[in-house]
C-alpha atoms as a printed R data frame, in Angstrom:
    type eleno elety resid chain resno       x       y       z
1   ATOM     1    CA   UNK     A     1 139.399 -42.529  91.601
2   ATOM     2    CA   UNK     A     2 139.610 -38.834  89.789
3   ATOM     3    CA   UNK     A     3 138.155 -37.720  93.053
4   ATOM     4    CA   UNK     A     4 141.193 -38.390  95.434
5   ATOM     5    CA   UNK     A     5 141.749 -35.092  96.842
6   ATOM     6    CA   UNK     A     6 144.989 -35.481  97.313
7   ATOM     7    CA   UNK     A     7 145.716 -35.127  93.456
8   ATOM     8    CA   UNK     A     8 144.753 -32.184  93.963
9   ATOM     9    CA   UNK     A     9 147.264 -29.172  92.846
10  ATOM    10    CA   UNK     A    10 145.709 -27.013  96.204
11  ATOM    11    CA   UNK     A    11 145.990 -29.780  98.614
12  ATOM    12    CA   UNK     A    12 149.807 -30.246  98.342
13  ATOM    13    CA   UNK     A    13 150.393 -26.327  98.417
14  ATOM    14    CA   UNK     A    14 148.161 -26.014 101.455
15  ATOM    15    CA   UNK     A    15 150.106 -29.119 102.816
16  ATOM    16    CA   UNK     A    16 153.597 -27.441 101.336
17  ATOM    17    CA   UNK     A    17 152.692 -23.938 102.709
18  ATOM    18    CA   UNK     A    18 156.877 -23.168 103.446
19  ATOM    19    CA   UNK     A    19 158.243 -25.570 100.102
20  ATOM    20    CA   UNK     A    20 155.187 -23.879  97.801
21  ATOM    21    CA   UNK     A    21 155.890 -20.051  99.345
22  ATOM    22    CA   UNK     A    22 159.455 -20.342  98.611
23  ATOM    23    CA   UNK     A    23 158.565 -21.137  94.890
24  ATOM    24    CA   UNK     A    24 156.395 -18.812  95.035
25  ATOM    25    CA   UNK     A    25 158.597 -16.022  95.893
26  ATOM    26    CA   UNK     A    26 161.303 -17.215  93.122
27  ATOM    27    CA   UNK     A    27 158.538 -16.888  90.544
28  ATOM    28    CA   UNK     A    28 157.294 -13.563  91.539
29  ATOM    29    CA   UNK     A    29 160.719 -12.004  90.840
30  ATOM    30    CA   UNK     A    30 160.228 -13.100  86.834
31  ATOM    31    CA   UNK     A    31 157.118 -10.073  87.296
32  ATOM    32    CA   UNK     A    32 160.066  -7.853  87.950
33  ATOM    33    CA   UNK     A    33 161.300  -7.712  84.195
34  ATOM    34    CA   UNK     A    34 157.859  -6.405  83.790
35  ATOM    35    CA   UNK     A    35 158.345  -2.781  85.564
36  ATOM    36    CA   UNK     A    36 161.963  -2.830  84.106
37  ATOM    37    CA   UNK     A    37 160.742  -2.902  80.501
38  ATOM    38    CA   UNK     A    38 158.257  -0.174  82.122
39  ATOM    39    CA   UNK     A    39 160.835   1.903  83.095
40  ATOM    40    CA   UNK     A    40 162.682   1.523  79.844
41  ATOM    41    CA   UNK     A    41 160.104   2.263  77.564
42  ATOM    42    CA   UNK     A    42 159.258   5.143  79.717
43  ATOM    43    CA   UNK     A    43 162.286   6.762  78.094
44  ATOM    44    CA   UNK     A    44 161.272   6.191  74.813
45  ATOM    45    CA   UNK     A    45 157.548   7.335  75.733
46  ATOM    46    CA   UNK     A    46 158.892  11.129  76.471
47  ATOM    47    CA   UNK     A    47 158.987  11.398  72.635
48  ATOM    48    CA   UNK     A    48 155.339  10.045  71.989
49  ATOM    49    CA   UNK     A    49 154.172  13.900  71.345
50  ATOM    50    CA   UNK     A    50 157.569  14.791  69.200
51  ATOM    51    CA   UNK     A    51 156.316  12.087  67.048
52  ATOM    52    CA   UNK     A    52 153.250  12.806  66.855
53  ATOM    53    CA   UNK     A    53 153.841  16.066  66.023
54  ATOM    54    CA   UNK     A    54 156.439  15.371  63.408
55  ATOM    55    CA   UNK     A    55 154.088  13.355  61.624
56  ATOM    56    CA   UNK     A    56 151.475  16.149  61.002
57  ATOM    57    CA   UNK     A    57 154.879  18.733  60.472
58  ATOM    58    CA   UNK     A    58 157.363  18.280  57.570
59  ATOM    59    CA   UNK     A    59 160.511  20.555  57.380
60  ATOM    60    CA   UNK     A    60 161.843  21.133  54.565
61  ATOM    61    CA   UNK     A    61 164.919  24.078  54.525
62  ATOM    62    CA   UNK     A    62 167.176  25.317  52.238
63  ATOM    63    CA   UNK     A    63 170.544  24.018  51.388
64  ATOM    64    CA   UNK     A    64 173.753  26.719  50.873
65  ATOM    65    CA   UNK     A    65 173.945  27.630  47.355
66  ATOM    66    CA   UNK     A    66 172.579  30.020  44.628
67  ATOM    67    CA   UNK     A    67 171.221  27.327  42.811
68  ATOM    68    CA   UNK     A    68 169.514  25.533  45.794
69  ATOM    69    CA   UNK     A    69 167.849  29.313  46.655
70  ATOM    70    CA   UNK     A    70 166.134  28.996  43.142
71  ATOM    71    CA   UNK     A    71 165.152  25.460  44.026
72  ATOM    72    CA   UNK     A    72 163.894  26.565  47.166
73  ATOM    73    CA   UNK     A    73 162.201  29.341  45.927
74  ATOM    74    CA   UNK     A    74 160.455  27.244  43.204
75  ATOM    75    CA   UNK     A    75 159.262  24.600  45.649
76  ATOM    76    CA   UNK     A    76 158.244  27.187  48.064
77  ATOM    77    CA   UNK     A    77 155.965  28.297  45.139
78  ATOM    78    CA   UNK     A    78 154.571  24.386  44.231
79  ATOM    79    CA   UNK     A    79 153.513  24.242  48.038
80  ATOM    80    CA   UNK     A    80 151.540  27.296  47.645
81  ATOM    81    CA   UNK     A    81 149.992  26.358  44.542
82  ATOM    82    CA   UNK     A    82 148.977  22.992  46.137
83  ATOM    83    CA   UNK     A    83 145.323  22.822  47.115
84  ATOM    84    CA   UNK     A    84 146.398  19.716  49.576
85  ATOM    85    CA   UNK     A    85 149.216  21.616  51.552
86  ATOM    86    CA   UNK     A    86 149.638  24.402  53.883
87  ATOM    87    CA   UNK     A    87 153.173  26.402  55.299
88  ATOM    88    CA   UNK     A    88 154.746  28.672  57.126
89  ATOM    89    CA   UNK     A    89 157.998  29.897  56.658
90  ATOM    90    CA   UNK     A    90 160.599  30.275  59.483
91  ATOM    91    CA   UNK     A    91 164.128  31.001  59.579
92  ATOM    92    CA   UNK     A    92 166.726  29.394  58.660
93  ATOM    93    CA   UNK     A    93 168.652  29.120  62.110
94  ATOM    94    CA   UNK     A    94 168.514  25.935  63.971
95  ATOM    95    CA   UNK     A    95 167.150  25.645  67.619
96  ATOM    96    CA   UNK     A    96 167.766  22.855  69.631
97  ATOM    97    CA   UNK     A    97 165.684  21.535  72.066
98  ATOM    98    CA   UNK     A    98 165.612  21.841  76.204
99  ATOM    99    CA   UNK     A    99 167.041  18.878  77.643
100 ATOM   100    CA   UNK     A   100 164.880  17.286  80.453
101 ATOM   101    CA   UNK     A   101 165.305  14.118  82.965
102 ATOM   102    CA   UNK     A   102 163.800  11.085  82.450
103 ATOM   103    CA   UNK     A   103 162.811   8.521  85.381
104 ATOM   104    CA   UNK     A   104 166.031   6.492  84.627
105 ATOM   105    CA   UNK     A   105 167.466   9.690  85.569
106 ATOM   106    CA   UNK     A   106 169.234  10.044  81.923
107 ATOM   107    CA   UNK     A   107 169.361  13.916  80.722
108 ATOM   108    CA   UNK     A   108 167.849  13.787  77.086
109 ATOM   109    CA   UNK     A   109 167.221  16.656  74.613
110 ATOM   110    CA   UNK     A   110 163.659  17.317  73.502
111 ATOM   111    CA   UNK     A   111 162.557  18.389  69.826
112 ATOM   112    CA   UNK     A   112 162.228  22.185  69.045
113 ATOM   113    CA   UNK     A   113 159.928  24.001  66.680
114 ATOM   114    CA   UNK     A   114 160.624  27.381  65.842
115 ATOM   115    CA   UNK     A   115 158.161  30.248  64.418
116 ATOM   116    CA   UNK     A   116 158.475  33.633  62.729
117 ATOM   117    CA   UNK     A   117 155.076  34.886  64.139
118 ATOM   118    CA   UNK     A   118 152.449  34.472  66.855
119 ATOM   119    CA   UNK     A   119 150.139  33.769  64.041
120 ATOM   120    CA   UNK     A   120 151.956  31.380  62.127
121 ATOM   121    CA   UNK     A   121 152.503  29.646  65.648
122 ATOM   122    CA   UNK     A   122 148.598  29.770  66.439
123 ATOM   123    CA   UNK     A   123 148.002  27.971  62.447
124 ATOM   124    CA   UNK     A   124 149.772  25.253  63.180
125 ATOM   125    CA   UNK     A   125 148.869  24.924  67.299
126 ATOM   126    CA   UNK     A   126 145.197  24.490  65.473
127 ATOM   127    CA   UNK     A   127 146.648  21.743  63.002
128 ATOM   128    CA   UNK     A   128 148.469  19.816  66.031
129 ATOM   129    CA   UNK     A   129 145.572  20.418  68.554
130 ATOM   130    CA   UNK     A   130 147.117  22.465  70.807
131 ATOM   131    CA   UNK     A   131 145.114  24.622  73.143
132 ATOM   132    CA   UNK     A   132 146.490  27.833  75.437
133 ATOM   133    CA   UNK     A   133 146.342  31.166  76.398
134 ATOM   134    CA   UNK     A   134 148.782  32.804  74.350
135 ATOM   135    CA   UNK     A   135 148.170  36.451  74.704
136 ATOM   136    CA   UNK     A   136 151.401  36.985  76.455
137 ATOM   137    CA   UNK     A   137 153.661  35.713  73.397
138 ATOM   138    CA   UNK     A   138 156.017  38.215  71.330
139 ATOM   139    CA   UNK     A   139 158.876  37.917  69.482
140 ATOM   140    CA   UNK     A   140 161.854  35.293  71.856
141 ATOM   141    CA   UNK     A   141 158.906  33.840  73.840
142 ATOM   142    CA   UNK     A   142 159.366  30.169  74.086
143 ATOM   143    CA   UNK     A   143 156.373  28.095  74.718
144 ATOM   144    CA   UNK     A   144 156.748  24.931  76.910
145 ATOM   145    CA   UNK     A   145 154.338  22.275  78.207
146 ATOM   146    CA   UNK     A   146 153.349  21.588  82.075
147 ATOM   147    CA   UNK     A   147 155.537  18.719  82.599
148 ATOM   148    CA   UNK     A   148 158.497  20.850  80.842
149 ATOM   149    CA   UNK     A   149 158.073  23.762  83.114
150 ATOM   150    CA   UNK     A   150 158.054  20.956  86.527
151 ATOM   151    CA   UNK     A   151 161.164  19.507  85.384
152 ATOM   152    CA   UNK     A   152 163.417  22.474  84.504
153 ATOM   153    CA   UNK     A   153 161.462  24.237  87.355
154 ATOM   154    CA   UNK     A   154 160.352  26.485  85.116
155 ATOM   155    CA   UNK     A   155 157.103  29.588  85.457
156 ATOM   156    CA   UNK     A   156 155.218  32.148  83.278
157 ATOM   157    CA   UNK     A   157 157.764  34.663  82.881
158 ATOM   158    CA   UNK     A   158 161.149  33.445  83.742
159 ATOM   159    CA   UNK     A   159 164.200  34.167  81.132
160 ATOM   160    CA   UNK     A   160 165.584  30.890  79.933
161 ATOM   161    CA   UNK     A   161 169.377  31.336  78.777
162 ATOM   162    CA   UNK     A   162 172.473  29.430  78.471
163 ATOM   163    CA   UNK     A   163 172.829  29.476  82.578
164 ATOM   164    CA   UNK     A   164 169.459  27.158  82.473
165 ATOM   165    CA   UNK     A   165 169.362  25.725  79.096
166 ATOM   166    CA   UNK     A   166 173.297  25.104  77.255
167 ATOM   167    CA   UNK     A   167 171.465  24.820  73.622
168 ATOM   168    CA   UNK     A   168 170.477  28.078  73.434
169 ATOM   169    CA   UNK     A   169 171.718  31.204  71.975
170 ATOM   170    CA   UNK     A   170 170.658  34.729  73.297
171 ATOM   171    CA   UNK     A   171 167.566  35.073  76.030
172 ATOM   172    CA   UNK     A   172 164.103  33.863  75.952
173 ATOM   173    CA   UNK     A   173 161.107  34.265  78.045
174 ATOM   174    CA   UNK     A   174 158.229  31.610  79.022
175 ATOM   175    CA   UNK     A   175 154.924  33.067  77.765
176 ATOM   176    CA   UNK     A   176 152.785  30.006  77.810
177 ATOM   177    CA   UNK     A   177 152.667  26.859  79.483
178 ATOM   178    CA   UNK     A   178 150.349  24.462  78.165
179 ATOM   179    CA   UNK     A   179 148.961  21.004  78.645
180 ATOM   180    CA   UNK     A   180 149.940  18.548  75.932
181 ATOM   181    CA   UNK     A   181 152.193  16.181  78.101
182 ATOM   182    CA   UNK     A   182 155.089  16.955  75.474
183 ATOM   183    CA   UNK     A   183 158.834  17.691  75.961
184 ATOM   184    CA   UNK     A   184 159.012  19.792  73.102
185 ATOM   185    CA   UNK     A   185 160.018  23.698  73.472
186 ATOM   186    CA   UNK     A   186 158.501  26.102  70.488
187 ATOM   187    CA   UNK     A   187 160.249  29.070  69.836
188 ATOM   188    CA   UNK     A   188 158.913  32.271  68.506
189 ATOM   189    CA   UNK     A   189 162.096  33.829  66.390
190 ATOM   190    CA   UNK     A   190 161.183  36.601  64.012
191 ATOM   191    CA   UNK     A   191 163.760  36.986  61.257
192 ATOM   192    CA   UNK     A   192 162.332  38.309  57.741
193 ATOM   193    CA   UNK     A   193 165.436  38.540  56.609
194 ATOM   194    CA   UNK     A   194 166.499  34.356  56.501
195 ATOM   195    CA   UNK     A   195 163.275  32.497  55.802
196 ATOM   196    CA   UNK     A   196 165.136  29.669  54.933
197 ATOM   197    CA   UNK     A   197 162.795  26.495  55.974
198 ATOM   198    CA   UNK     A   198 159.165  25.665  56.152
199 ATOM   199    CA   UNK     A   199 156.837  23.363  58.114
200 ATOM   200    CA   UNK     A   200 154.084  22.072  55.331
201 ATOM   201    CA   UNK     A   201 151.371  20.051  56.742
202 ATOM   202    CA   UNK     A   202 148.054  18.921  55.533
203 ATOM   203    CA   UNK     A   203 144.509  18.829  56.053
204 ATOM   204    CA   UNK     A   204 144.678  14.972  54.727
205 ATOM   205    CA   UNK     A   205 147.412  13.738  55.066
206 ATOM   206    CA   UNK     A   206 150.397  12.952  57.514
207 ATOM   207    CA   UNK     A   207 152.716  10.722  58.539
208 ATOM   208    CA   UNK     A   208 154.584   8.578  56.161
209 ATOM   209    CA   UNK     A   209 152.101   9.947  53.800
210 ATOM   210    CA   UNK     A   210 152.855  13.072  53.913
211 ATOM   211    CA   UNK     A   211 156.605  13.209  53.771
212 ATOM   212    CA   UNK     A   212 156.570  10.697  50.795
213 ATOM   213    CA   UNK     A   213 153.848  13.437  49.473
214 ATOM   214    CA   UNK     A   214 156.162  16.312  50.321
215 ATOM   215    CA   UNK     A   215 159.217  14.402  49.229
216 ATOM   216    CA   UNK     A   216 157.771  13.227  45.540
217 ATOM   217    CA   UNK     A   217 156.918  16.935  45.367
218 ATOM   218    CA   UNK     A   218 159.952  18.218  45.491
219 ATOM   219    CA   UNK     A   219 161.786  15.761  43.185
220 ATOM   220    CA   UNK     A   220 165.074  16.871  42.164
221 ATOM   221    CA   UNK     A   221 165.027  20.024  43.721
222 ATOM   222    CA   UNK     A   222 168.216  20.657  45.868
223 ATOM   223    CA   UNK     A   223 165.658  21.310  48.948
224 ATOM   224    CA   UNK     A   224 166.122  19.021  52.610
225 ATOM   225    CA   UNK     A   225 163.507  17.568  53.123
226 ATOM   226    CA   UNK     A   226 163.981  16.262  56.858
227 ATOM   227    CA   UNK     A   227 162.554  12.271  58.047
228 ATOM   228    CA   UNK     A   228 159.737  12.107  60.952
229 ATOM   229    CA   UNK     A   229 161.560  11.999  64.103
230 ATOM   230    CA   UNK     A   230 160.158   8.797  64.582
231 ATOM   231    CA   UNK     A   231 162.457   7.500  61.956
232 ATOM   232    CA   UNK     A   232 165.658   9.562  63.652
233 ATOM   233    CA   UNK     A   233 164.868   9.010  67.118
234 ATOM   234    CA   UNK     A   234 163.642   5.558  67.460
235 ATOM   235    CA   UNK     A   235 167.018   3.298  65.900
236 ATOM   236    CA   UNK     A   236 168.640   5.032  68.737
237 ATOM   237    CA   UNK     A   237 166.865   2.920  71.497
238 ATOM   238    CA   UNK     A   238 166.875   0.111  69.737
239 ATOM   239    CA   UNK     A   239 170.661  -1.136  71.826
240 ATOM   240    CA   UNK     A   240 168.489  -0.903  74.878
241 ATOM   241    CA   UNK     A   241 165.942  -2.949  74.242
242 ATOM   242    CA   UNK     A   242 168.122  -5.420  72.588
243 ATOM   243    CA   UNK     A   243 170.180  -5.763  76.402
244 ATOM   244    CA   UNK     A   244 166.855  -5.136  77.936
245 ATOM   245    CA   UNK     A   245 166.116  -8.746  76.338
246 ATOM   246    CA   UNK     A   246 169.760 -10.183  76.791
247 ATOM   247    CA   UNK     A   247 169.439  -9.146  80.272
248 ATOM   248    CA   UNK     A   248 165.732 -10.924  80.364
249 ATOM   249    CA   UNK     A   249 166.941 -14.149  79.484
250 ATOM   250    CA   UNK     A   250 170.146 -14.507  81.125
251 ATOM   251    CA   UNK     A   251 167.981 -13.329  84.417
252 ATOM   252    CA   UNK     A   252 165.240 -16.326  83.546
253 ATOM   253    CA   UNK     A   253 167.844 -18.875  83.200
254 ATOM   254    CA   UNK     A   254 169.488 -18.214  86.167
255 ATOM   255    CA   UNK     A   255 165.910 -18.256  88.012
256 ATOM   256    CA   UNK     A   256 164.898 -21.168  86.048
257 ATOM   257    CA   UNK     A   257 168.346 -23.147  87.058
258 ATOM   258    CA   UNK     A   258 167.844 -22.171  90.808
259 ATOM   259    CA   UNK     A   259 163.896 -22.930  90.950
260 ATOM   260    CA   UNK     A   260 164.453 -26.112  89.106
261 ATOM   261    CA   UNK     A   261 167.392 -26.893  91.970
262 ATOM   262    CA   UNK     A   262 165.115 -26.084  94.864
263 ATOM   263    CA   UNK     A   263 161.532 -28.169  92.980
264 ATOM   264    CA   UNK     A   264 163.528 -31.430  92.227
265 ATOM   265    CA   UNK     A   265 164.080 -31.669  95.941
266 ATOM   266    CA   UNK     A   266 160.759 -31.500  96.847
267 ATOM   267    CA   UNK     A   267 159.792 -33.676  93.712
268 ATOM   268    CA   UNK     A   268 162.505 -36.263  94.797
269 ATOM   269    CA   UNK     A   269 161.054 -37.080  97.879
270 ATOM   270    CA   UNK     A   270 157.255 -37.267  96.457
271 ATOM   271    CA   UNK     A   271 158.284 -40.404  93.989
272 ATOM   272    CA   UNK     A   272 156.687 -42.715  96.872
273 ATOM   273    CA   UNK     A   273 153.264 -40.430  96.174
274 ATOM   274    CA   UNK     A   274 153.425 -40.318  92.453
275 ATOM   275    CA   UNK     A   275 154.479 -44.678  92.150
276 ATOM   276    CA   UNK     A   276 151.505 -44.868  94.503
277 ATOM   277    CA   UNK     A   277 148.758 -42.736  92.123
278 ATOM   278    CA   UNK     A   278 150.746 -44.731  88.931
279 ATOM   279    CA   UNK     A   279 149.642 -47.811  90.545
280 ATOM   280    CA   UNK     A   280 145.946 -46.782  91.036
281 ATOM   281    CA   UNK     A   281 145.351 -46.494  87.469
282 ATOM   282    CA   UNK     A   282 146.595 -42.976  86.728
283 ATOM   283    CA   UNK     A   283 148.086 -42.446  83.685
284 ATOM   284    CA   UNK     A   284 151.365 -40.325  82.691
285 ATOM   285    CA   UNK     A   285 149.589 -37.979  80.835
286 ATOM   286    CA   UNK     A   286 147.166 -37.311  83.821
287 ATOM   287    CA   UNK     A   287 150.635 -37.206  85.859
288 ATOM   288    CA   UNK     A   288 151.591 -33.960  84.176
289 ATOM   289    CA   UNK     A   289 148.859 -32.846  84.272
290 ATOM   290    CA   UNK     A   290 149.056 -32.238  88.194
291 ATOM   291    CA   UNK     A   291 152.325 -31.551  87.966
292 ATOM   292    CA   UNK     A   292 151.389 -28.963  85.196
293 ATOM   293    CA   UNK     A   293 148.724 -27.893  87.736
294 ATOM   294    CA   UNK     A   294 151.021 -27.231  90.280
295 ATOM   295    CA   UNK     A   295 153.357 -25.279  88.934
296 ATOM   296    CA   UNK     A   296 150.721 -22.979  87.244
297 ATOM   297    CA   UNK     A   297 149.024 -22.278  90.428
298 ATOM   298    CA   UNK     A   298 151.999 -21.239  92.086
299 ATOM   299    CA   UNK     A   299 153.117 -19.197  89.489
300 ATOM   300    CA   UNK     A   300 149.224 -17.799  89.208
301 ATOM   301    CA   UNK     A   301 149.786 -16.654  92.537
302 ATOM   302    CA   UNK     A   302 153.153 -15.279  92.001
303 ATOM   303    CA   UNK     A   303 152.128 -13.216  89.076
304 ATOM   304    CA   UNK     A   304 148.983 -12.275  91.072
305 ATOM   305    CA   UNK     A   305 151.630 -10.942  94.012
306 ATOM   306    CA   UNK     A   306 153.462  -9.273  91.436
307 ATOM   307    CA   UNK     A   307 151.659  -7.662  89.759
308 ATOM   308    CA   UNK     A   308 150.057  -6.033  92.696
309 ATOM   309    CA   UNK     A   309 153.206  -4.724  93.828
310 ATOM   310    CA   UNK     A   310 154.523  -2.988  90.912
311 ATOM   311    CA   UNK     A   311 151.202  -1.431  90.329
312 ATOM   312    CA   UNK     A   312 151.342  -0.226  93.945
313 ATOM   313    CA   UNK     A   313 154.839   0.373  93.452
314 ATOM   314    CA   UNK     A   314 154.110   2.796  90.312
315 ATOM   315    CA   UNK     A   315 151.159   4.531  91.761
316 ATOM   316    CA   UNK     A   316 153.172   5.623  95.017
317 ATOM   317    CA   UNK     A   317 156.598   6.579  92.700
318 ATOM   318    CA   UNK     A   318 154.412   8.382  90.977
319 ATOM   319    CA   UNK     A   319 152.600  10.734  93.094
320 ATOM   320    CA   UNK     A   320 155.410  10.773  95.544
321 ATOM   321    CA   UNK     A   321 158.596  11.321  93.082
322 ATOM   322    CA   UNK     A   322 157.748  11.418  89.564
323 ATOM   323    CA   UNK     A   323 154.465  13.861  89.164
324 ATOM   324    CA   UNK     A   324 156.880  16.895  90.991
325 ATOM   325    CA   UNK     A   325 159.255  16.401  88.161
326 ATOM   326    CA   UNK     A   326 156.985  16.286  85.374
327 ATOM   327    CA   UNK     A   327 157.438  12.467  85.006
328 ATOM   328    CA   UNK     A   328 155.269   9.242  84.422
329 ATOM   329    CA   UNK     A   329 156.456   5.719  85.271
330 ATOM   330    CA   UNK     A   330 154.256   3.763  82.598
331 ATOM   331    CA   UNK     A   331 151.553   0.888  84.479
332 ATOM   332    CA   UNK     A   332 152.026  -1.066  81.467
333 ATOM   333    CA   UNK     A   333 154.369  -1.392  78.104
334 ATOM   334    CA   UNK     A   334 154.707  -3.879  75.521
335 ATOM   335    CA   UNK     A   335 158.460  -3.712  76.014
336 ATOM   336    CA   UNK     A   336 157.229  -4.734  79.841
337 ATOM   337    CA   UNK     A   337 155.045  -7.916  78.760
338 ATOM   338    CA   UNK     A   338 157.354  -9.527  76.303
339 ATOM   339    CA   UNK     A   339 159.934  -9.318  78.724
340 ATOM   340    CA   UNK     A   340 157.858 -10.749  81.598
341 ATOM   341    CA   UNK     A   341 156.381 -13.256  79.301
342 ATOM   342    CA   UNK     A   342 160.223 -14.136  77.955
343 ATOM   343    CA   UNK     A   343 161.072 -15.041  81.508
344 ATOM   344    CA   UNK     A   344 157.953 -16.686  82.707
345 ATOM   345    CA   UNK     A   345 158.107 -19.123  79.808
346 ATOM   346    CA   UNK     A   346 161.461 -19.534  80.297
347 ATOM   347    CA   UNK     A   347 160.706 -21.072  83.928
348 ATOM   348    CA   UNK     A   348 157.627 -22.524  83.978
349 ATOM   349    CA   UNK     A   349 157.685 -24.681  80.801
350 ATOM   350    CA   UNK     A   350 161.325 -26.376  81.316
351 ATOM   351    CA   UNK     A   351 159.921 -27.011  84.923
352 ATOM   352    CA   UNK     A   352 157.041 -28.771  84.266
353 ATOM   353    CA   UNK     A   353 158.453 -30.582  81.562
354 ATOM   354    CA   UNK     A   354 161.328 -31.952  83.465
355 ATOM   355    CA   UNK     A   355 159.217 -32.637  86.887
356 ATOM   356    CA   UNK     A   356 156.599 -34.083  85.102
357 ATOM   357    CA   UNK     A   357 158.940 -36.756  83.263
358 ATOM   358    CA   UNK     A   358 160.324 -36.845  86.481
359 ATOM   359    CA   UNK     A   359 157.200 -37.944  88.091
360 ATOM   360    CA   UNK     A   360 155.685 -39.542  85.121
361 ATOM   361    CA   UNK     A   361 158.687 -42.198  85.919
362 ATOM   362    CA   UNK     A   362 157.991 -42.943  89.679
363 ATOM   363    CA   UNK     A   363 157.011 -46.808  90.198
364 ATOM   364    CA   UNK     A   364 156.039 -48.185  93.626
365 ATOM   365    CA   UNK     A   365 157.731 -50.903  93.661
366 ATOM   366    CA   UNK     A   366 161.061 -49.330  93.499
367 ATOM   367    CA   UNK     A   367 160.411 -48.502  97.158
């Protein structure tokens, strides 16, 4: 009797082709919350290298008065005496950073890092891994990566000013273009006379380490010691992945409602067929268990579909759009998942629940 084929989950969607492909179809569009998250966390991934960075960088600058010079000067001279840090000083100006596009088409500003020498830049380039040829770099060169250069349409030797770049103050030239996939712009600003702040890093240390490190060292010491641009930049995205998730599950209730419409038709007129496997022995637990069956193939194949499209659909966006503007459309985020997994649940599992109680009900001899 468990051989009947048609209990089969494959026999009724190859006898259902139309009913099964229009299920089929409403499923697939839960994959699409997928490449949304993608494109949202794509946003947040432009600041992967400013992090990363920042966590092997501490600044620490001087406040305003008398008193706080003294402090500075004191901690400047703990650093120095500390066999597990390293510095360079810089000025005490403030340089913000280029602002580039992002694939939601948002204009956002990128981190800066400013030095008072070609050598002090070339110490910590080693420290951060940063490879290039930088035999063109002088006093006001700035310093960008590939993807930097392709979005502000940017080459070796240009002048960068206010006309191209609103944050900045005075004229610059691009001396080196490198490849670290970062939007960050470094700055080469001599000024002897205002060394008012200093990047510290370490040989052991970094991260959260190293700030608290940094931060224990200097104590009570009226110095500003500045927080990992993790911990600045990433609260700030936090309201879009909040609606991102909103969005997610308003979107797989509204699916849910509509595929659940559109099933209980096709359900409805199969009582006959489930009464009729009821009263050949099968049990109701074995009766969800197609229904179960049937659901999770067609949303197998759904996700299947899917998933297949938006990785062809992020390949071609890539190479055709993206890679000329210095861009990446993520294949995959964790933002993506949860939200595809939010809204799969959130269909499949009231479905077969409710079809298989449905179903589980069904008794011949009603008919």
């Amino acid at each position: 009797m468990k051989n009947i084929k048609p209990f089969s989950a494959l026999y009724y969607m190859k006898e259902n082709r139309r009913r099964s492909v229009i299920c089929i179809f409403m499923m697939f569009l839960a994959t699409i919350m997928f490449l949304v998250g993608n494109f949202i966390h794509s946003e947040m991934y432009t600041f992967e290298k400013e992090f990363e960075y920042s966590d092997k960088l501490v600044l620490v600058s001087l406040q305003t008065t008398d008193e706080d010079f003294r402090d500075f000067a004191d901690f400047k001279k703990a650093v120095e005496q500390d066999d597990k840090l390293e510095m360079v000083m810089r000025s005490g100006y403030g340089f913000g950073g280029m602002q580039h596009g992002t694939v939601l088409d948002f204009e956002v500003g990128g981190c800066s890092f400013m030095f008072n020498s070609v050598e002090d830049m070339k110490a910590v380039f080693e420290r951060l891994g940063i490879d290039g040829d930088f035999s063109r770099c002088k006093n006001r060169s700035i310093i960008i990566s590939q993807d930097m250069a392709k979005n502000k349409g940017l080459k070796i030797g240009d002048t960068v000013d206010k006309s191209i770049e609103r944050n900045l103050d005075g004229k610059y030239t691009v001396d080196a273009i490198i490849d670290d996939g970062s939007y960050c712009t470094f700055f080469i600003y001599e000024d002897n006379d205002n060394l008012a702040r200093m990047y510290i890093y370490s040989d052991s240390m970094e991260g959260k380490e190293l700030y608290d490190y940094v931060k224990k060292l200097a104590g009570d010491r009226k110095v500003q010691v500045t927080e990992p641009e993790r911990d600045e930049i990433l609260p700030q995205f936090y309201i879009f992945y909040v609606l991102f998730y909103l969005i997610d599950i308003l979107i797989a209730i509204v699916l849910a409602v509509t595929i659940n419409s559109v099933v209980t038709g096709q359900y409805l007129k199969r009582t006959y067929e489930f009464g009729i496997y009821k009263a050949l022995g099968r049990s109701k637990k074995e009766i969800y268990k197609k229904v179960a069956a049937e659901v999770l193939s067609m949303n197998f194949i759904a996700c299947l579909a899917g998933f297949a499209a938006i990785f062809l659909f992020t390949y071609l966006i890539n190479e055709l759009v993206y890679e000329q503007k210095g861009l990446h459309l993520l294949y995959s985020s964790g933002i993506g998942w949860i939200g595809f997994f939010i809204c799969d649940i959130l269909i499949v599992v009231p479905l077969i629940l409710s079809k298989g109680r449905l179903m589980s009900r069904a008794d011949v001899t009603e008919f």
